[in-house]
Structure formats: structure tokens, C-alpha cells
N, C-alpha and C positions, 0 to 999 in steps of 0.2 A: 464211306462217303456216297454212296450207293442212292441217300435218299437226298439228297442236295443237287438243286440243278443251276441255283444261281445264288449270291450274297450282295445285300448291298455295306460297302465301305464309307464311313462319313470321318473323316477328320479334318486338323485344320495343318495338320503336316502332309504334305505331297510325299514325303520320302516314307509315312507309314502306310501310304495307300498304295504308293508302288510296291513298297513289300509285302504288305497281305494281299494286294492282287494276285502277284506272280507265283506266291505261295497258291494260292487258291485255282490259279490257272493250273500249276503243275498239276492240282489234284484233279481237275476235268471237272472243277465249278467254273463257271461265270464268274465278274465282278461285275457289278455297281459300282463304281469310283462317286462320291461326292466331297469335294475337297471345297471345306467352309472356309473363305477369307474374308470375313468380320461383316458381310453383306448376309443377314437371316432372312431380305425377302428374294433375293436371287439364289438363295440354298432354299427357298420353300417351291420355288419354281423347278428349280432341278430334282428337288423329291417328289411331284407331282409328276414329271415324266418320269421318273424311275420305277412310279407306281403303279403305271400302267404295265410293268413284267409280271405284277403280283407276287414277286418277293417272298419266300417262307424265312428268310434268317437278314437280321440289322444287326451290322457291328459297328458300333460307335463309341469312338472318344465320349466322355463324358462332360470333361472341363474344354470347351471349345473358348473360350475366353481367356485361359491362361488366367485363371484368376487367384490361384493362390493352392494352397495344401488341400484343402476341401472344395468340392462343387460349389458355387455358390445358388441359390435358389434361382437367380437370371440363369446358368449354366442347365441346371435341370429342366425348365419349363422352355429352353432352348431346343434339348434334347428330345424332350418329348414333342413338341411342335414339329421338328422335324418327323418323326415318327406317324404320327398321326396324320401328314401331309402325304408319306411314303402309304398307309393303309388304309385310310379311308376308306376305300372302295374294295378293302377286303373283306372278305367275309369267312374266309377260312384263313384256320390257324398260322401264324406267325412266329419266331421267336429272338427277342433282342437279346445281344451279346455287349455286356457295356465294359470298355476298358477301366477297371481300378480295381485297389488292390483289400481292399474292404469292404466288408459287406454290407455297411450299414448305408454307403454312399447306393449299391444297389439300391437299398429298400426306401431310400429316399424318392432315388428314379422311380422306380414303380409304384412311389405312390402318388406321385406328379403326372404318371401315365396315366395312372386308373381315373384320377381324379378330371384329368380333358378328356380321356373316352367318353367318361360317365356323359360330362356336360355335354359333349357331340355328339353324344348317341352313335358311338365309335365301335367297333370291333376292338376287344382286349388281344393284349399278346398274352402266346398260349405260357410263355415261361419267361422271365428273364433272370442272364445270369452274368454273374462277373468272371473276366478275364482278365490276367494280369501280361501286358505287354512281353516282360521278362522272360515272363513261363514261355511263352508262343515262338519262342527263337529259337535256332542250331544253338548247338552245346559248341561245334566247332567257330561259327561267325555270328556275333551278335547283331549282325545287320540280314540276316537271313531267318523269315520266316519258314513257317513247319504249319502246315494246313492243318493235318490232324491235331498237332495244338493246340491249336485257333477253336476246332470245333468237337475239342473234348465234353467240353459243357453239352454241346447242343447232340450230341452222339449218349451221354450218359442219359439222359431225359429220354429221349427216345427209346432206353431202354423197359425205363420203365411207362412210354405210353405206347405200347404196342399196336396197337390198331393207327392211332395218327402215324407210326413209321411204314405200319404196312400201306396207309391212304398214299403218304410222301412219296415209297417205293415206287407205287402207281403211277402216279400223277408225271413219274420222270418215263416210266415205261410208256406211256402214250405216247410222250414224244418222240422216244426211238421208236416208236411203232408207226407212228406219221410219218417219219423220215423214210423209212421204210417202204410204206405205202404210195409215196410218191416216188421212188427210186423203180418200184414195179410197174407204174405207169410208164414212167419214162422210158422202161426195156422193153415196151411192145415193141414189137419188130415189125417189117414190112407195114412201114404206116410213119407218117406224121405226127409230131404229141399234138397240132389241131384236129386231123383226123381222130386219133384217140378220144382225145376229150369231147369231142362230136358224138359219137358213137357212144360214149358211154351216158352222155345225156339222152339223149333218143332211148336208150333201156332204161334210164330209171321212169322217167315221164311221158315218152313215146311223142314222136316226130311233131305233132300236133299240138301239144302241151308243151314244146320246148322255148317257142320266141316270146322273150319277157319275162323267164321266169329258167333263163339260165343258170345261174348261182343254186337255187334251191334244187335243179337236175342232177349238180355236179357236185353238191353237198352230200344227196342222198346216195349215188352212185358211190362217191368214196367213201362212205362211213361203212359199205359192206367190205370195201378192203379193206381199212383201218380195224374192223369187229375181225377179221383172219387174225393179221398181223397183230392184235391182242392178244388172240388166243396163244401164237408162238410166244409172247414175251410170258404169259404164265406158266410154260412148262419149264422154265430156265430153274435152276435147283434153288437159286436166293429166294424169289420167288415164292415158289412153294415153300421153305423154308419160313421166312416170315410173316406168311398167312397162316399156317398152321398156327403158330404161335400167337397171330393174333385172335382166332377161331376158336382157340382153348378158351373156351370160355361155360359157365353152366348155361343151357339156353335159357335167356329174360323172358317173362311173359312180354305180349307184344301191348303197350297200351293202343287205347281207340285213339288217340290224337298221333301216334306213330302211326297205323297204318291207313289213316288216311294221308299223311305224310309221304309214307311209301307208295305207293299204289298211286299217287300225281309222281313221284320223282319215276317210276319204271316205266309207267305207262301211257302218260299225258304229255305233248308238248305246249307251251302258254304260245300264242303265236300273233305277230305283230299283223296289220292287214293285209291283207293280199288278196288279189284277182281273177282268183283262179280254185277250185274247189277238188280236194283230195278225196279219196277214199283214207274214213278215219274223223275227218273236219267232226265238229262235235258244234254247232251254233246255239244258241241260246235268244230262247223267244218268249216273250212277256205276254205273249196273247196267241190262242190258236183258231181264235172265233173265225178271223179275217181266214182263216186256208178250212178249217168245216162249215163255214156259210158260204161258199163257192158250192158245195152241192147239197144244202139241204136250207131249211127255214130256222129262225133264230133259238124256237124251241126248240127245236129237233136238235140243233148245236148243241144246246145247254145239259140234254138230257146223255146226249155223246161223251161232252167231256167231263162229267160228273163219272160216266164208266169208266170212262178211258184212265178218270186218276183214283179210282177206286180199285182197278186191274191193277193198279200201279203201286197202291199203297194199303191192302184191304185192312178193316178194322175187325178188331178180333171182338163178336157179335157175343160170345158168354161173356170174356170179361168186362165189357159195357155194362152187359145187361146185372153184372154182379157188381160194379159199381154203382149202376142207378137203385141196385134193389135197396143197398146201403143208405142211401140216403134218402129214399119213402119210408125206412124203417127206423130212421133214428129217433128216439122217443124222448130224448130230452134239447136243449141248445148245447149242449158242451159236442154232444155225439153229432148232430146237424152239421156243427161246424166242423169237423173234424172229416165227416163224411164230407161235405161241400169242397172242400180244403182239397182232397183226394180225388174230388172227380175232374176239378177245375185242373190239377198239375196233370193226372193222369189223360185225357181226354181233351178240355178245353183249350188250355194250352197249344196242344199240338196240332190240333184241329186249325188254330188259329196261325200259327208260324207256316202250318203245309199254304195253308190259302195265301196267305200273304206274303211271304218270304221263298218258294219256291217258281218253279223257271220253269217254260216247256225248253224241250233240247230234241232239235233233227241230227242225227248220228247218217252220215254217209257212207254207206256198204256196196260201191260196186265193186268187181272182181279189178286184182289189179291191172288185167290184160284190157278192162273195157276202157277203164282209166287210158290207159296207155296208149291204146289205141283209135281212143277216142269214139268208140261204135255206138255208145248211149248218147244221144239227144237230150235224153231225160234223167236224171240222177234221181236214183233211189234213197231214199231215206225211211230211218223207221225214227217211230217216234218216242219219246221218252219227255223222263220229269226229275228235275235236279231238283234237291230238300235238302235243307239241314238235316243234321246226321240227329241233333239234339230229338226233333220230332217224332223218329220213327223207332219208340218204344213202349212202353205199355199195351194200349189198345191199337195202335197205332203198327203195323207189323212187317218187316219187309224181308218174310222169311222166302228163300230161291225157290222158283218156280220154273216149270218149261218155258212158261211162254214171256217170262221178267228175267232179264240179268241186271244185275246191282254189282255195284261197286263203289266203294267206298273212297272219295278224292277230297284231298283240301282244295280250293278256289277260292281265291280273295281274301286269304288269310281266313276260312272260317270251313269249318267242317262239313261238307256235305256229304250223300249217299245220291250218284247218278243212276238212274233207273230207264232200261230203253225196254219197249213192248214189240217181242214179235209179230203179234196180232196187228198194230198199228204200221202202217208204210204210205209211203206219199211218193210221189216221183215228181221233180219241180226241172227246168232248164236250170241250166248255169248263170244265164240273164236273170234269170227271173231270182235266183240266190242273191249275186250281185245286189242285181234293185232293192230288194226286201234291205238286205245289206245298210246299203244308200240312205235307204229309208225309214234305218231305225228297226224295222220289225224284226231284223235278229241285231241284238245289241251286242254280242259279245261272240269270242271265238276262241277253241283250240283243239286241239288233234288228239286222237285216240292211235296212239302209237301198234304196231304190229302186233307186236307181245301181246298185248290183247283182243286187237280188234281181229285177227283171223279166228281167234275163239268166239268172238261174240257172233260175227258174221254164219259160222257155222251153225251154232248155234240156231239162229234165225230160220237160219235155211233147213235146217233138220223141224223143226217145229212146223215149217208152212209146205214142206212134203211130205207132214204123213198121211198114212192111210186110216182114215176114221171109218168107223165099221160099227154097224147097228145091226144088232141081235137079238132073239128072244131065248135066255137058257131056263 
């Protein structure tokens, strides 16, 4: 029961929800209690608050009507109604547990499920399966439930989906890892938990950065206990035990839409607005004329950022050149078109989606001590160019340089590759981000999380300290 950390109960008998409760409570689940008495829109209100626990297992009666030997099709689209109000807002796996004693009343259910997900654009349940009341009782008291009974089905599935048991395992280890986490605060000694909590704001953010923006101090501050007390809960043997097994695996190749998937889930966070600018903030700006015509003339701009996205994104000068030769050389219309065909996908195209469909991006590198301390005035940024990932192939090349780091991130549902240039750097106030902000000229925002950004910042800074040295050998 290891991977269970709560169930919800839906019936329209009180006396079976008190027993699979207390059943469920002996095992150290949770219950949900939902007891339906013939009102479906005050049980649809009661599975909307139940749904905010986010729920991984629903056991429900099936004949909430009392209507006869079989479910009736009201009983099913009942069932599922409820269901659908309890997950809505799920987005990971689920799984219903439907009391009867036949299988084909299941497959009824779930096809009454599938059929209102489809139409809501629902989250499916990961399995569902049948439970017979009978079976789920002591062999000595027929009014006494047996937990493990109850959740024989949902124990058997999980063996064979190893990875969703070991994701479940997890997800209940956090919690004991937060409990945890907060039990170690609460044992500082010689101190106050508002002293504590004081003090551990002032180190994530530093004394200056803390009024206003408290929660986001005491968020980042205990997510470094909470990443300990994870580390204890995976040395526990179940644990390892269940990783292993689910790790057994041959390694998959990685496709391109996973690891821009990846590389946003490890190392980006999407971030709502706020007032205040991190080391890490990544903004996103539709024009860069308005910050290089602050020190030069309009050409002179033009001829900059023509570099500056060529540094960024350079074209590969032979295969051009062996595309264009292709197509001076074609000597009939079939070859013309085919060669036309080829320069257009390979080049035109991409040409066209970089210019139009791509974003500059200021990327924030101060150290976290200036952050914290608040000693820069002026916030450093370097600069960079968000593109569709689709663009930058053929002639088109965005192979790793010193002085470009890329990385490859989904944003808005669509594939990009983010590109920041050492060579480029700006240093703006915080007002003056803010205002830009306010104003539109950076439209959008989010964070370049630790994991990489102490890479990338290195990076930078090895690139613009070194020693350049001219010779004659």
C-alpha cells in the first residue's frame, strides 16, 4: 500500500462508506467519503471539492439508483459524471475501482467514461477495474472490510505498470519528506519559528529583496530542505527497490519533441508576474532597435543586429552555395522545379520563420550574492534569440560554440531552441526592466532554473576572461 496516499468512496449506503473508510484508514490511506442521496448536483459539488486532493484511485458503486439487476445507462453516465467532476483538473494518472460483479457492466462504464472525457477534453483514467463487495470482506465478519482486498486490482496493475508505481511511490515520498522538512524547522533551537522563518528569507533573497515578495523567499529557502529530506527518502530499500525495476529498461532513443519537453520540465520555470528580477529571469522581447539605438544611429543598429542573429544562428555558406549551384544548373523544368522545391524548404523557409516567428531574450546573470545583497544598481544581462527548433536545420546551423550556448525548450506549446551570446551583455536598472515590463517591450517571462543557469553563467564568464594573444609563428 506503499503507493496509495488517499481514495475517494462514493456510494449511496453510509454503512459501505463507513466500512471501506475504516478499512482504508487501518491501512494509513486517506478516505474521500462521498455518500450520494438521489441529489447529482449536490454529489457534483461534493466531487469538485474532493478534486482539489487530486485523487490517484475512485471506488464507486456503480448502481447509485437502485435500479435493478443491471446498471442502467442513467446509473453509468451518473457514475461517470461524477468521475469526471472529481478529475477534471487532473492531469496525471488515475484509477477507478467500480463495485460489480461482472465484467461487462465495467466495460460499459468505461465506455461511458471515455466517451465524456473525449467530449470534455478530459484526462482518461489510467485503468479501470471491477471489485466485487463480497470478495473485499473478513472471511470472519461480513460487515468488516480488508483494505488489501479493496485494492487488489489497483496493486495487481501496478505491477505490471512499473514506472507509474514507482512515479506513485514518489509522489507519497514528498509528502513524508515535507513533513519532515517542516518538523526540522520547527526544532531550531535558541530562536523563535518567526525568527527562523526571518532568517531563512533574508538567505534565500537577502534583507533588501525580502518586503513584498516574502512567500517566493520562504518557497526557495525550503525547497533546499525539502531537496535533503528527498535525498533520505530514496535511500530507504522499497525505494530503491522499485526504481531499479522500473529503470530496467533498454535505453529509448530520446526523440526531439521529448527533449525539448525535458530540458523546460528540469530547467525552466513558467512564472506568473512579479516585481522584482532574479538571477535566471529569461524575458522575452519583440524588438532590440529601442536598447541599440540608445548608442548608435538607425543603420548602424541594423547592421548590429543582422550580426548579432547571424552569431546566433550562422548559415552554413557551402551548403547554400551547393544549393544555389543546383538550381542555375537545372536544364530542364522537371529538374528547376525540384531544385526550386529544395532551396525553398531548405533555406527559404527557415530564413523566413527565424525573421518572423523568433524573439530576442535578456537572460539575468548576476552572482547570487549581488542578487542577495543587493550591491548591483544595474543588472546584467546577456543577450540572446528564441527560434523554432523546426528552423534551425539544413543551412541553417546551431551547432555549440564558445561563445553561444543553446538549449533546446518547449514554450507555448511549440518547440524552440533558446540561444544567449556571450559577446552580447547590457546592464539595465530594475525600474527600468519593470517599465519595459509595463510597456510591453519585454512581452513575456520565465526563469532559468540553477541546474543550468550556474552552467551557462560560467560559461559567459570564462569566454569574456580570456586571454587573447597575437602572434607571428
Amino acid at each position: 500500500m506503499q503507493e496509495v496516499i488517499s481514495a475517494v468512496v462514493i456510494d449511496d449506503k453510509i454503512s459501505d462508506i463507513n466500512g471501506i473508510s475504516l478499512a482504508l484508514c487501518q491501512a494509513g490511506i486517506s478516505s474521500l467519503p462521498i455518500h450520494y442521496q438521489k441529489d447529482a448536483t449536490a454529489t457534483k459539488n461534493v466531487c469538485k471539492k474532493v478534486g482539489a486532493t487530486s485523487p490517484r484511485i475512485i471506488i464507486t458503486d456503480i448502481q447509485l439508483q437502485q435500479s435493478g439487476r443491471d446498471p442502467s445507462s442513467t446509473d453509468l453516465a451518473l457514475v461517470a459524471s461524477f468521475v469526471f467532476e472529481i478529475t477534471k483538473d487532473l492531469t496525471g494518472p488515475y484509477i477507478v475501482l467500480a463495485w460489480t460483479t461482472r465484467s461487462n457492466h465495467v466495460e460499459k462504464l468505461s465506455d461511458t467514461i471515455e466517451k465524456l472525457c473525449k467530449a470534455k477534453s478530459a484526462n482518461r483514467p489510467l485503468f479501470i477495474g471491477a471489485i466485487d463487495k463480497s470478495d473485499c470482506k473478513s472471511d470472519d465478519d461480513a460487515n468488516v472490510y480488508i483494505a488489501d482486498k479493496i485494492l487488489v486490482k489497483f496493486q495487481e496493475h501496478l505491477k505490471s505498470d512499473k514506472q507509474i508505481r514507482a512515479l506513485l511511490n514518489w509522489e507519497k515520498g514528498v509528502m513524508s519528506a515535507a513533513h519532515r522538512a517542516v518538523n526540522s524547522i520547527i526544532s531550531v533551537p535558541n530562536g523563535t519559528l518567526a525568527s527562523t522563518l526571518y532568517q531563512l528569507g533574508i538567505q534565500s533573497v537577502g534583507k533588501d529583496n525580502l518586503n513584498g515578495h516574502e512567500s517566493t523567499a520562504i518557497n526557495n529557502a525550503i525547497s533546499n530542505i525539502l531537496y535533503d529530506e528527498l535525498g533520505q527518502e530514496s535511500l530507504n530499500t522499497y525505494s530503491k527497490d522499485i526504481w531499479k525495476d522500473a529503470l530496467d529498461v533498454n535505453a529509448p532513443k530520446v526523440s526531439e519533441e521529448a527533449k525539448h519537453q525535458l530540458n523546460s520540465i528540469l530547467h525552466f520555470d513558467m512564472l506568473p508576474k512579479e516585481d522584482i528580477v532574479f538571477p535566471g529571469d529569461v524575458f522575452i522581447c519583440q524588438d532590440l532597435v529601442p536598447f541599440f539605438s540608445k548608442f548608435t544611429n538607425t543603420s548602424e543598429c541594423g547592421k548590429q543586429l543582422k550580426q548579432f542573429i547571424d552569431n546566433l544562428i550562422p548559415r552554413d555558406e557551402k551548403q547554400l552555395r551547393s544549393i544555389r549551384d543546383k538550381v542555375k544548373s537545372a536544364t530542364n523544368a522537371e529538374g528547376k522545379k525540384s531544385a526550386n522545391k529544395k532551396f525553398r524548404e531548405k533555406y527559404e523557409k527557415p530564413r523566413l520563420i527565424i525573421r518572423d516567428q523568433s524573439h530576442f531574450v535578456f537572460l539575468e546573470i548576476s552572482p547570487a550574492c549581488d542578487f542577495s545583497n543587493n550591491k548591483r544598481q544595474l543588472k546584467p544581462f546577456a543577450l540572446g534569440l528564441i527560434t523554432p527548433s523546426k528552423a534551425i536545420d539544413g543551412v541553417f546551423k546551431a551547432t555549440p560554440t564558445t561563445d553561444v550556448l543553446r538549449c533546446k525548450i518547449k514554450w507555448n506549446d511549440i518547440d524552440y531552441t533558446l540561444m544567449v551570446s556571450a559577446k552580447y551583455q547590457i546592464q539595465l536598472s530594475e525600474q527600468y526592466v519593470m517599465k519595459a515590463a509595463e510597456d510591453n517591450l519585454f512581452t513575456n517571462r520565465f526563469r532559468m532554473r540553477d541546474s543550468l543557469l550556474q552552467s551557462w553563467v560560467q560559461s559567459i564568464a570564462q569566454y569574456n576572461s580570456r586571454i587573447g594573444t597575437i602572434s607571428f609563428q
